[in-house]
C-alpha positions as CSV (number, residue, x, y, z in Angstrom):
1,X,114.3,35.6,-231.8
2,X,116.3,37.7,-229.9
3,X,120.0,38.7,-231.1
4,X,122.2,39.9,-228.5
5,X,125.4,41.9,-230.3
6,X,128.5,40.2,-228.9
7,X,129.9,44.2,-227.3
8,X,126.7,44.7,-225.4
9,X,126.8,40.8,-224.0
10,X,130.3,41.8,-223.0
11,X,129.5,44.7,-221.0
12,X,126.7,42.6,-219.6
13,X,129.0,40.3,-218.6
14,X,131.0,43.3,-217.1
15,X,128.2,44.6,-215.0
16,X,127.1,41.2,-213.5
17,X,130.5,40.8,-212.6
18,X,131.0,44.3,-210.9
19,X,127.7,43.7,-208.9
20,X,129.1,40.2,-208.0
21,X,132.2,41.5,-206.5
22,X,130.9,44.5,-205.2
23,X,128.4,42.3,-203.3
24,X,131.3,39.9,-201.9
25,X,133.2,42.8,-200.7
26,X,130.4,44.5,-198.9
27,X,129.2,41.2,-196.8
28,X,132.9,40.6,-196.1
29,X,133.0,44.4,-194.8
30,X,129.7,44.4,-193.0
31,X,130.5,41.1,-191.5
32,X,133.8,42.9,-190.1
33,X,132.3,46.2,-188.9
34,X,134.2,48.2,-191.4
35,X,130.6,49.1,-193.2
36,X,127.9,50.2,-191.0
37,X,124.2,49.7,-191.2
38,X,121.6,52.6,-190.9
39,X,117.7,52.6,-191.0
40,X,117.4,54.0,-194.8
41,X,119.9,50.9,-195.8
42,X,117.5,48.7,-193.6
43,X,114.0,50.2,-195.1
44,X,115.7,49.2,-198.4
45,X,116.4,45.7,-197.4
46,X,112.9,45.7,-196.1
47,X,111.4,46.0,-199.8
48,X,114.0,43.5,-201.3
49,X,117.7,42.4,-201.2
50,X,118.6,43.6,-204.8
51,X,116.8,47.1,-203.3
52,X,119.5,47.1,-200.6
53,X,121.8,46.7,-202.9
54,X,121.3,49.1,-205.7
55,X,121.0,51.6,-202.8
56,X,124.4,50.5,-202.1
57,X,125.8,50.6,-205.3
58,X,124.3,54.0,-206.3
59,X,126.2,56.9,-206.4
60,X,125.7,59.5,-204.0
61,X,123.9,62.7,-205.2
62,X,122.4,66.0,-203.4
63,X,119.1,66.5,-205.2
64,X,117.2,69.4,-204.2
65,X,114.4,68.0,-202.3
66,X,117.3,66.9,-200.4
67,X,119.1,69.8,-200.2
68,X,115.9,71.8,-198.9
69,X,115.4,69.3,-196.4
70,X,118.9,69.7,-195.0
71,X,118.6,73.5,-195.4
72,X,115.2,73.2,-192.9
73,X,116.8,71.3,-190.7
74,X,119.7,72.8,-190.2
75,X,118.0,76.1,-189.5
76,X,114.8,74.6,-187.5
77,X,117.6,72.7,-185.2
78,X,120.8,74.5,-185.6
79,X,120.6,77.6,-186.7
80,X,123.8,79.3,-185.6
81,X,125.3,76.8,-188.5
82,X,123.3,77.7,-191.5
83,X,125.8,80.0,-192.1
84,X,128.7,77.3,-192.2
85,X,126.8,75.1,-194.6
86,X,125.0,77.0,-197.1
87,X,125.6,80.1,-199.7
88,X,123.2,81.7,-201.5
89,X,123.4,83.2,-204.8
90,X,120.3,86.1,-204.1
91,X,122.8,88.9,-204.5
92,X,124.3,88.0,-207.5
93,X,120.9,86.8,-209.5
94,X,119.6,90.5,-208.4
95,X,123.1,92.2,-209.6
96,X,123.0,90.6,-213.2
97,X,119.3,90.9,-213.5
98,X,117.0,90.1,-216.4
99,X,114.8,87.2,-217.7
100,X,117.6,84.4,-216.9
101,X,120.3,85.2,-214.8
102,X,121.5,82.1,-213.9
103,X,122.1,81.5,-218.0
104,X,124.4,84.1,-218.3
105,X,128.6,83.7,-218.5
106,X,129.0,85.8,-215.7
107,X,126.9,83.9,-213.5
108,X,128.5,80.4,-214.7
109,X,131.9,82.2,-213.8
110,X,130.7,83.5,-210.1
111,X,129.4,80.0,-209.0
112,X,132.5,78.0,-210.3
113,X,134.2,80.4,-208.1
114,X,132.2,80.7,-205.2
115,X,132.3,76.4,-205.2
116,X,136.2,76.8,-205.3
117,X,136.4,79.4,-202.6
118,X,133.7,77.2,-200.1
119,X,133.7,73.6,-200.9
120,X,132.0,72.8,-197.6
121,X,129.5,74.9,-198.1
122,X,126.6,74.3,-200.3
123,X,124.6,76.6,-202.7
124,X,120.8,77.2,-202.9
125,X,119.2,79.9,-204.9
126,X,117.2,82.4,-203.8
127,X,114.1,81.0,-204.0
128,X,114.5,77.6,-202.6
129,X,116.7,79.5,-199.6
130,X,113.0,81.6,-199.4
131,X,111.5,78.9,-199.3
132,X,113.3,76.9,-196.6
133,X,113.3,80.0,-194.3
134,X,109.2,79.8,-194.5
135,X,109.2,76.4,-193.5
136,X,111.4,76.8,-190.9
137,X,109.6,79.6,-189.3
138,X,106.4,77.6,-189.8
139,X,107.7,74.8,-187.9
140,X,109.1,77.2,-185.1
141,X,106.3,79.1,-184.6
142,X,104.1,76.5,-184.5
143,X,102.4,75.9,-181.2
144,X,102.8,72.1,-180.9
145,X,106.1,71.9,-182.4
146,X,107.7,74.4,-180.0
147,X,106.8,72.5,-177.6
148,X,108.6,69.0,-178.5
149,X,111.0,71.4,-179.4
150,X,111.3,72.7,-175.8
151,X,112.2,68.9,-175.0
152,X,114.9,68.1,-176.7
153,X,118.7,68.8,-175.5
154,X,120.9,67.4,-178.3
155,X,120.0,67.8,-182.4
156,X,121.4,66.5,-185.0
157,X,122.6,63.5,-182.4
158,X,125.0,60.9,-183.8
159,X,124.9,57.5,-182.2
160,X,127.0,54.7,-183.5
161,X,125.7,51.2,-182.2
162,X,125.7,47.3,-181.9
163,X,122.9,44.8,-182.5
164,X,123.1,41.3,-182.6
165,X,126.6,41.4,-184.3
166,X,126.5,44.3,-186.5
167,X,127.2,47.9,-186.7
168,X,124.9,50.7,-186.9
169,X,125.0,54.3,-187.1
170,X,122.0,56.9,-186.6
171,X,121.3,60.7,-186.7
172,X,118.7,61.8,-184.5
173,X,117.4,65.3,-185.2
174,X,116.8,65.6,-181.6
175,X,117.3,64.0,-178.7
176,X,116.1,64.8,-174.9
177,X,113.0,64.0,-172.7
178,X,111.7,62.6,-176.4
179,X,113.1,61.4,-179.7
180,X,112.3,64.1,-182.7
181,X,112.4,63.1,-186.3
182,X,111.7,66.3,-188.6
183,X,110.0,65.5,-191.8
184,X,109.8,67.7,-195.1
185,X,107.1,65.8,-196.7
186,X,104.8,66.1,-199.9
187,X,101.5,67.1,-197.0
188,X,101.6,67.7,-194.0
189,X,97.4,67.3,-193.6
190,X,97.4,64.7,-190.5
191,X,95.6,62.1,-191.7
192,X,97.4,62.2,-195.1
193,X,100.9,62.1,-193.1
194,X,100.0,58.9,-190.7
195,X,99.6,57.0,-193.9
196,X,103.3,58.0,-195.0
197,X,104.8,56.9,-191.6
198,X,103.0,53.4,-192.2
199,X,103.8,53.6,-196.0
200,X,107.3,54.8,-196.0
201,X,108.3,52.9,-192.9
202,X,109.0,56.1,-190.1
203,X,107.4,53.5,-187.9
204,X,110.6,51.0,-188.6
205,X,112.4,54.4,-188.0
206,X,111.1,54.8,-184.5
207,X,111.8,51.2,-183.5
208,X,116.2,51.4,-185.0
209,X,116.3,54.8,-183.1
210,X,114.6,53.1,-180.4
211,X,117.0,50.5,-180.6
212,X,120.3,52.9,-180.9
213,X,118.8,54.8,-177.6
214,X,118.6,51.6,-175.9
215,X,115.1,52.8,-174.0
216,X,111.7,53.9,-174.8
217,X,111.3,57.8,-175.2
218,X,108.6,59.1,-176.1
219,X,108.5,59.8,-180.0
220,X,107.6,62.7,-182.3
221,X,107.6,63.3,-185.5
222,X,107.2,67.1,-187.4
223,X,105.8,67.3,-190.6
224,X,106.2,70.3,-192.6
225,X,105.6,70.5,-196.3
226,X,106.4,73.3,-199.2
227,X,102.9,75.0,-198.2
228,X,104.3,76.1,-194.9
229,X,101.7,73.8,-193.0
230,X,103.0,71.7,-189.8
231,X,102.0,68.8,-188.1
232,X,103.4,66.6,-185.4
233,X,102.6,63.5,-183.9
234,X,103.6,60.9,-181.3
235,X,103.5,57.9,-182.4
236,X,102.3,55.7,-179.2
237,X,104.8,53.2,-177.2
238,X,102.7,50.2,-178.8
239,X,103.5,51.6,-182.7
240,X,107.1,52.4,-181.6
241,X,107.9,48.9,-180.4
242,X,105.8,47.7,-183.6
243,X,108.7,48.6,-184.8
244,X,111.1,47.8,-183.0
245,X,109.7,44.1,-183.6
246,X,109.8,44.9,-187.2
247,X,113.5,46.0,-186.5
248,X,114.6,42.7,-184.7
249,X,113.0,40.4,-187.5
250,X,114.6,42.4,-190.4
251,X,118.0,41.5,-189.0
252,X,117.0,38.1,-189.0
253,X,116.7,37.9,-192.4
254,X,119.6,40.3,-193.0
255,X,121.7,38.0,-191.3
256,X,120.8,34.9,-193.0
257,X,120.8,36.7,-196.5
258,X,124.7,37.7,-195.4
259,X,125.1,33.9,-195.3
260,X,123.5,32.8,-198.2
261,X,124.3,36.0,-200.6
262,X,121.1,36.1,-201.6
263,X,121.5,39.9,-202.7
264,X,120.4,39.5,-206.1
265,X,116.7,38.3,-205.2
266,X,114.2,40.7,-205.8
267,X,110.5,40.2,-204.7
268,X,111.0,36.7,-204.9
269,X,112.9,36.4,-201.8
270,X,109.7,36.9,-200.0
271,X,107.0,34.5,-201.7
272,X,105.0,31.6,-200.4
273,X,106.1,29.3,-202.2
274,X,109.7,27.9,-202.7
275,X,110.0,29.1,-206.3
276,X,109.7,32.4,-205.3
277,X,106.0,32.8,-206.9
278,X,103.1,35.0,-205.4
279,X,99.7,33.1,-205.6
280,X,96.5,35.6,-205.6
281,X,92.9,34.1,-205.3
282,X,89.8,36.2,-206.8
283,X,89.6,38.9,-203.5
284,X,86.5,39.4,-201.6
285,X,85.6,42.9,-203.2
286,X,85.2,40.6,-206.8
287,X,82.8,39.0,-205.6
């Protein structure tokens, strides 16, 4: 038997609640316009509709990965703003010195500062600014990634959109002759990578950006990982409006989970059957 203290049922209660509302008050908003869609809040919605939701609900925050990823980015596409975005603490580390700079009072004292004197700018250490530099000269200097580079006219291109009744916005790293997507990834070894744009759904990526261009460009993607290694790929017209097809029948679904609420099902919402259940028969490689 299970006994549930009365406080902890409470702030059950609570929580249930708070995702109940908060729920109502985003379909009313994304119903109005006043909360947009994007491809990552769609690729979560594509796993499951509590997925979507507790992407929604959780609150931002810059982890490094990310943070080294904008930091490539930024210097790969835009480089005369890296400057404008970013501080580094190299100087100070090397000033203090010894075994754990970063541990010491003074240090604590100079980054509270250096965060009140640029809070638009954000700071990397030494090392991972090193690092991104590497990458980003990897990917520059690279012979195939130059040239996608060479056809591209806009970066870091905001588009904001409609489809079938609801707003979208997208950020394409680059926009021109072809579509560029830059990737800081775990490997960048080619065959490794074309599983991740199946796996992590880059292909659903294409086929929104696609969508927000409103024609078929031709579409590349660079890989770069924390070895310094590059590869790109263009991911053919038939993958791309793959897709796009996926896009289309995702807001299908979308739109009849905003009428329904359906927000709280996980897995379920996809099953065979009507109570929600998976069946599995004894697979071919068992026998």
């Amino acid at each position: 038997m299970i006994l549930i203290n009365e406080n902890t049922a409470l702030e059950n209660i609570s929580e249930a609640e708070k995702r109940a509302n908060f729920i109502k008050n985003l379909i009313k908003d994304i119903k109005s316009g006043s909360s947009k869609l994007s491809y990552s809040a769609l690729s979560k919605f594509k796993r499951s509709p509590n997925a979507f939701i507790n992407y929604k609900m959780k609150a931002f925050e810059t982890t490094d990965s990310m943070l080294l990823g904008k930091l490539v980015h930024a210097m790969v596409l835009e480089p005369h703003t890296v400057e404008d975005q970013f501080f580094t603490d190299s100087d100070k580390v090397e000033e203090i010195g010894g075994a754990s700079p970063r541990a010491t009072k003074a240090y604590k004292e100079w980054k509270a500062f250096q965060i009140e004197r640029f809070p638009d700018r954000s700071l990397v250490s030494s090392d991972m600014y090193k690092l991104a530099e590497r990458m980003a000269n990897a990917v520059l200097s690279n012979r195939a990634a130059k040239y996608v580079l060479s056809l591209i006219q806009q970066t870091e291109h905001k588009i904001e959109w409609d489809f079938d009744g609801l707003k979208f916005i997208s950020f394409l790293d680059g926009l021109g002759e072809v579509v560029i997507d830059l990737k800081i990834c775990a490997d960048a070894e080619p065959r490794k990578f074309q599983r991740d744009i199946i796996y992590q759904n880059y292909h659903l990526q294409a086929g929104v950006y696609t969508t927000a261009v409103g024609e078929v460009l031709p579409y590349y993607i660079i890989a770069v990982d924390r070895e310094c290694e590059v590869s790109v790929h263009h991911l053919m017209e038939d993958l791309v409006l793959k897709g796009v097809s996926i896009f289309e029948n995702l807001i299908k679904e979308f739109k009849s989970c905003l009428e329904s609420g359906n927000f709280n099902e996980s897995f379920e919402y996809r099953a065979y059957t009507e109570e929600g259940v998976y069946k599995m028969d004894v697979p071919p490689y068992l026998n």
